[in-house]
ZAMARGU-4260 file (C-alpha; in steps of 0.2 Angstrom, whole numbers, plus 5000, padded with zeros to 4 digits):
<rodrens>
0) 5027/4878/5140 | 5016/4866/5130 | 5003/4859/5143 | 4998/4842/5135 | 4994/4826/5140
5) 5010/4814/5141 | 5002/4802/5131 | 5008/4802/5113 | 4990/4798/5105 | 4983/4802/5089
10) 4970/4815/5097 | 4985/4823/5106 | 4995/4824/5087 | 4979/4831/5082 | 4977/4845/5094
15) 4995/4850/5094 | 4993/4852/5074 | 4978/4860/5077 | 4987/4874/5089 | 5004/4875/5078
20) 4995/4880/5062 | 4986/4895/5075 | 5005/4899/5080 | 5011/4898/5063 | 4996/4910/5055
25) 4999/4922/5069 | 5018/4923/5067 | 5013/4927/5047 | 5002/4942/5055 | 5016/4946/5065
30) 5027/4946/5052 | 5015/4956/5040 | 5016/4970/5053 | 5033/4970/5058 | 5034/4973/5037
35) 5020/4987/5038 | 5029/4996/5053 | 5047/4994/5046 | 5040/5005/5031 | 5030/5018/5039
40) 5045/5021/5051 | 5056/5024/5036 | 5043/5035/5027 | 5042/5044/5044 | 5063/5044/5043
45) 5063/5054/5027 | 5050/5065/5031 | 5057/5071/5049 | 5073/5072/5038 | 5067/5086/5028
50) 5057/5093/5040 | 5071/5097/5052 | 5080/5106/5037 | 5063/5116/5033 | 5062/5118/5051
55) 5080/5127/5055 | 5076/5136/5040 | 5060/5143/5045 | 5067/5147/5064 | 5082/5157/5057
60) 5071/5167/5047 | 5060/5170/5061 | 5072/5174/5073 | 5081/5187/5059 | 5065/5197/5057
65) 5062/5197/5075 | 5079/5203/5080 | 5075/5218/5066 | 5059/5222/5073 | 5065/5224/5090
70) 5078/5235/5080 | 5067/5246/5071 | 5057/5247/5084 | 5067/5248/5099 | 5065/5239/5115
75) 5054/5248/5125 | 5041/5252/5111 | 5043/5231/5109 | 5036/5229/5126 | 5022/5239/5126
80) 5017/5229/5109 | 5017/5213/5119 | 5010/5218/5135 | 4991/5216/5124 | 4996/5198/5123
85) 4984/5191/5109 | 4977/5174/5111 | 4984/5161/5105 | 4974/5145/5096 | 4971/5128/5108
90) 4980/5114/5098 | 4968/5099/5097 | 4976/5081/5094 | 4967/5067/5084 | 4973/5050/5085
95) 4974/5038/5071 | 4976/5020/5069 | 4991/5011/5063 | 4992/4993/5065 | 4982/4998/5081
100) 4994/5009/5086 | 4988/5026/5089 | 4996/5040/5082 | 4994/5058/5085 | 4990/5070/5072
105) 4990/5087/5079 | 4982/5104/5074 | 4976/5121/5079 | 4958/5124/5085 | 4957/5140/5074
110) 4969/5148/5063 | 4984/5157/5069 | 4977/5177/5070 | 4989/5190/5080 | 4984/5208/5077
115) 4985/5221/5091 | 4974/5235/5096 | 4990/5249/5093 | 4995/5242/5076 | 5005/5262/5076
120) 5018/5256/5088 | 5020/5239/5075 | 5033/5240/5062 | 5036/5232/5044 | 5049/5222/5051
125) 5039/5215/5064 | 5024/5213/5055 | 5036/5202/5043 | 5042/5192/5059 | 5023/5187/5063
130) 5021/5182/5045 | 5036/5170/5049 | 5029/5165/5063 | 5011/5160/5059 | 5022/5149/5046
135) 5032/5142/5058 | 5020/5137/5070 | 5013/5121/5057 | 5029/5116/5055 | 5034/5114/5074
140) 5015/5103/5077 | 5020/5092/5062 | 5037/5091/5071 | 5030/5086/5088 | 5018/5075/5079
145) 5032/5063/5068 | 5042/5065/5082 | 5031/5056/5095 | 5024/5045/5080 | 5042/5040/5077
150) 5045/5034/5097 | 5027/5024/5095 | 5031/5015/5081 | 5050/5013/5085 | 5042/5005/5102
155) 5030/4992/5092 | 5041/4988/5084 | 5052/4980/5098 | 5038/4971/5104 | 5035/4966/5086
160) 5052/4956/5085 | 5052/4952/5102 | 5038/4943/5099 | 5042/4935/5085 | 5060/4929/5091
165) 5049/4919/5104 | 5041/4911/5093 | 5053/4908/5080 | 5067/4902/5094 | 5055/4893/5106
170) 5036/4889/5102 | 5037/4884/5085 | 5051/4873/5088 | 5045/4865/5104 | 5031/4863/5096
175) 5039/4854/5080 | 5050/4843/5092 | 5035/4835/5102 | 5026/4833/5086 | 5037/4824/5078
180) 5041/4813/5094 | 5023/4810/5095 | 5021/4805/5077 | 5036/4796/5076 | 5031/4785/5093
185) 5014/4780/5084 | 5023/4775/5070 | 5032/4762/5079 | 5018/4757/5089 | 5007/4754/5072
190) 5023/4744/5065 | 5023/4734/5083 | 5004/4734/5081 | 5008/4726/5063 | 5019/4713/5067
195) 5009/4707/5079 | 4992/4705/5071 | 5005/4696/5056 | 5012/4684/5070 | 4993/4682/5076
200) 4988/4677/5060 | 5003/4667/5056 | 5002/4655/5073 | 4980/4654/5068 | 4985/4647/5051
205) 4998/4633/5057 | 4985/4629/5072 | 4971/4625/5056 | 4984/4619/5042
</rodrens>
């Protein structure tokens, strides 16, 4: 609610103008970003589009060349080959800014490196299958990373609108109301105001005719 004096006086009509025109260039800066938000959530649309397709792609290929390493290679030799357990990279996550809305950007600390100390019991076809996977593994942080970007901006968004239905539906308008009631009441106390100093003078200048 507006919290204003009840009196409709000129300073009140004043302030109230004052405050509207804050509103009012907010709601543009709203509106901006809502605009700004709307785009980057389509760009995000297409690109999480395509990655998915590259994505499935990449995971069939992966899953293909490991199903004919464990082939060629046969089970038990398989686990042997995985009991070295080479170290995998830390992923490190970088926020940037959008609209003040922070989106992560993710990545790996070092790059992807798998070699094993019995490289003899590897194969071509599993050697192929890491290959796959040192490629796949970019793909799945992009993933992650337009994925949570996409609930972040989806969210703002709704906040965005929210916020601007308010003030579309309920400030600006209360606001326009009681401005208009306050101008249109010191209109008709300046016409009073009028007729009475005309009246005034009138009665002065039959008193000294």
């Amino acid at each position: 609610m507006i919290e204003y004096s009840s009196l409709p006086t000129k300073a009140n009509l004043l302030r109230l103008k004052q405050e509207i025109k804050l509103i009012k260039d907010g709601y543009n800066l709203l509106d901006h970003k809502r605009e700004v938000l709307i785009q980057e959530l389509l760009r995000i649309g297409f690109e999480i589009k395509d990655l998915k397709e590259n994505l499935n792609r990449s995971l069939k290929l992966t899953y293909a060349k490991f199903s004919e390493g464990v082939q060629r290679m046969g089970r038990e030799r398989l686990k042997i080959l995985l009991l070295q357990r080479p170290d995998f990279p830390q992923i490190k996550s970088v926020e940037k800014s959008v609209m003040g809305i922070h989106i992560p950007h993710l990545s790996l600390s070092e790059e992807l490196k798998i070699n094993f100390e019995a490289p003899s019991l590897s194969c071509k076809e599993f050697d192929e299958f890491l290959i796959s996977l040192k490629e796949l593994v970019p793909l799945l942080l992009r993933y992650v990373e337009v994925s949570f970007s996409l609930f972040r901006l989806g969210q703002e968004l709704m906040k965005t609108q929210k916020r601007l239905r308010a003030l579309e539906n309920f400030h600006i308008p209360q606001y326009t109301h009681i401005i208009s009631y306050i101008e249109a009441v010191l209109e008709e106390t300046e016409r009073e105001e009028l007729f009475r100093n005309r009246k005034i003078k009138s009665r002065i200048g039959v008193r000294y005719e």
